[in-house]
N, C-alpha and C positions, 0 to 999 in steps of 0.2 A: 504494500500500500504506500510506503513512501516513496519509492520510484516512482507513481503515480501522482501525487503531491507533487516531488520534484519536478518532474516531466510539466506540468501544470503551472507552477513559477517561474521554470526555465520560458517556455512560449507564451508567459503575461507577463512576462521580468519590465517591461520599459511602462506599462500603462501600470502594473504596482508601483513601480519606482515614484512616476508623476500623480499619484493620488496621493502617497504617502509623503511624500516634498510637500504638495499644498497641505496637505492637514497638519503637518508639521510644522509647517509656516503659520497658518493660522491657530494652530495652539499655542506658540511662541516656546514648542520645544525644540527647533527647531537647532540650537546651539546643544542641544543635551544629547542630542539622536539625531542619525544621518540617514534617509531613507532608506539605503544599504543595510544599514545596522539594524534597521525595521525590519526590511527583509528576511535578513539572516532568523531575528527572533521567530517573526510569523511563521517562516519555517521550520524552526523546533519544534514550536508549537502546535502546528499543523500536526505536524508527526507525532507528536505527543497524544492526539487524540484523533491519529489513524483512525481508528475505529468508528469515527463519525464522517468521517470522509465521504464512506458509504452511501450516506442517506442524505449527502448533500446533492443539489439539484443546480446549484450555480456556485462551481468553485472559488472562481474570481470574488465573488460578494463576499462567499462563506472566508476567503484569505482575507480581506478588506475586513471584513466585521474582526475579526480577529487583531488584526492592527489596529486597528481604533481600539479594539480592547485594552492591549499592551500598552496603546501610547494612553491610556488613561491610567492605568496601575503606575506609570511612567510618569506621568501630572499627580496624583498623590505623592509621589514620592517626591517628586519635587516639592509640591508644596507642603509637605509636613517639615522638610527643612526649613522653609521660609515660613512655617505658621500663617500660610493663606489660605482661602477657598478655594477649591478646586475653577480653572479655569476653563475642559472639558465637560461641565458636569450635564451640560445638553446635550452632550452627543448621546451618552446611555444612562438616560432618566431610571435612577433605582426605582424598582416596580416590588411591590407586595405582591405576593401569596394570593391576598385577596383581592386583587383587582378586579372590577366588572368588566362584565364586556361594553358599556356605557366609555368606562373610564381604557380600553384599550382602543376603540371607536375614538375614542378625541385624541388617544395619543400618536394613532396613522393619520389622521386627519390633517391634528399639526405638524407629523412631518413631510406629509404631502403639501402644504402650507408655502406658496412660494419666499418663506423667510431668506432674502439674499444671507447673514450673516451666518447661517447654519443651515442653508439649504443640502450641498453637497454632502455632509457627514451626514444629514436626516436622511439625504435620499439613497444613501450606501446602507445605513441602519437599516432604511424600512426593505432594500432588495433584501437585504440580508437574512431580513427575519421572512421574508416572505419566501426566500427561498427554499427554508426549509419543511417548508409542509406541500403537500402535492397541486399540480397542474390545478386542478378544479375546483380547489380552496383560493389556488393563491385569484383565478382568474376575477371570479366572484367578488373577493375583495378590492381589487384592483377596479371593479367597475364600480363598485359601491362609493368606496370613499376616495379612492385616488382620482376618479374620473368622475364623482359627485352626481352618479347616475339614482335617482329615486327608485323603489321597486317595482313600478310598472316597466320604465325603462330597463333595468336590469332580467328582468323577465323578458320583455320584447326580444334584448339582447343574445338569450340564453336559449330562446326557443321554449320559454317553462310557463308554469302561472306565477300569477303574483304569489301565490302562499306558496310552493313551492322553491321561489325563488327566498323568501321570509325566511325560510327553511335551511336552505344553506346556507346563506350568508349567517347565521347565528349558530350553526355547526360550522363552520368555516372560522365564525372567529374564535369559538371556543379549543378549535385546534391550533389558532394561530396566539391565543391566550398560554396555554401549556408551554408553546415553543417558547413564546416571550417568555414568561415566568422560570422557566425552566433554564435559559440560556444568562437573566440575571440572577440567580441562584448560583448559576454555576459561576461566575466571572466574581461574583461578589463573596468568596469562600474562597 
């Protein structure tokens, strides 16, 4: 499985490099960490949890979401030296256990949200997350809130009923709930 990781960095090594320069520049870790050296970790890391590799659906995002991770464990640590706030802390909003799907509904919402000053990290966050749950979840949601389609339209869309269509999109986020919940769980341990 890491030859396949590898393989997968080696043929997206220059559009990693240039996402991870801008987020690096715009976190202002950019003196601390060198894209290269993001690199290198992402790909420890990666390897580190092989085993999820698997069931990923867009590697590029699932390495991206990953770096964003790193360089935020990288911004705590810098700022507990300098006893500041975290300067990353919009990229990966801590999520409760308990979140609704009301309150996971607002939180794709706003990162589909054209906010220029954290556009690009929200919109890498929300492929990220979306990529890990299947085709026919992620589509659903993708029409629902990314593209602010009502559920008559989403229906129209899908070829289904309106309650049908009710129907997935609230089994669709409650999958896409778990992932979230589950992926800040894991990052925040």
């Amino acid at each position: 499985m890491s030859d396949a990781i590898n393989r997968v960095i080696t043929q997206n090594y220059d559009t990693l490099h240039q996402a991870f320069r801008i987020y690096l520049s715009r976190s202002g870790l950019d003196g601390n960490l060198s894209a290269d050296e993001l690199i290198n970790e992402v790909t420890l890391e990666a390897i580190s949890h092989a085993d999820r590799f698997r069931e990923v659906r867009d590697p590029v995002a699932w390495l991206i979401g990953i770096g964003l991770n790193l360089m935020k464990r990288q911004q705590s640590r810098v700022n507990r030296n300098h006893r500041r706030e975290p300067l990353v802390r919009d990229m990966y909003p801590r999520l409760e256990a308990t979140m609704s799907d009301g309150d996971l509904f607002d939180l794709l919402e706003d990162l589909a949200s054209p906010d220029p000053a954290h556009a690009v990290e929200r919109k890498a966050m929300a492929q990220y997350w979306l990529s890990m749950i299947a085709p026919a979840d992620r589509q659903i949601i993708e029409l629902a809130i990314m593209h602010e389609l009502d559920g008559e339209q989403v229906a129209r869309q899908l070829d289904i009923s309106p309650g049908a269509a009710r129907m997935r999109l609230h089994r669709a986020m409650k999958r896409l709930k778990a992932v979230v919940t589950e992926e800040a769980h894991h990052h925040d341990t």
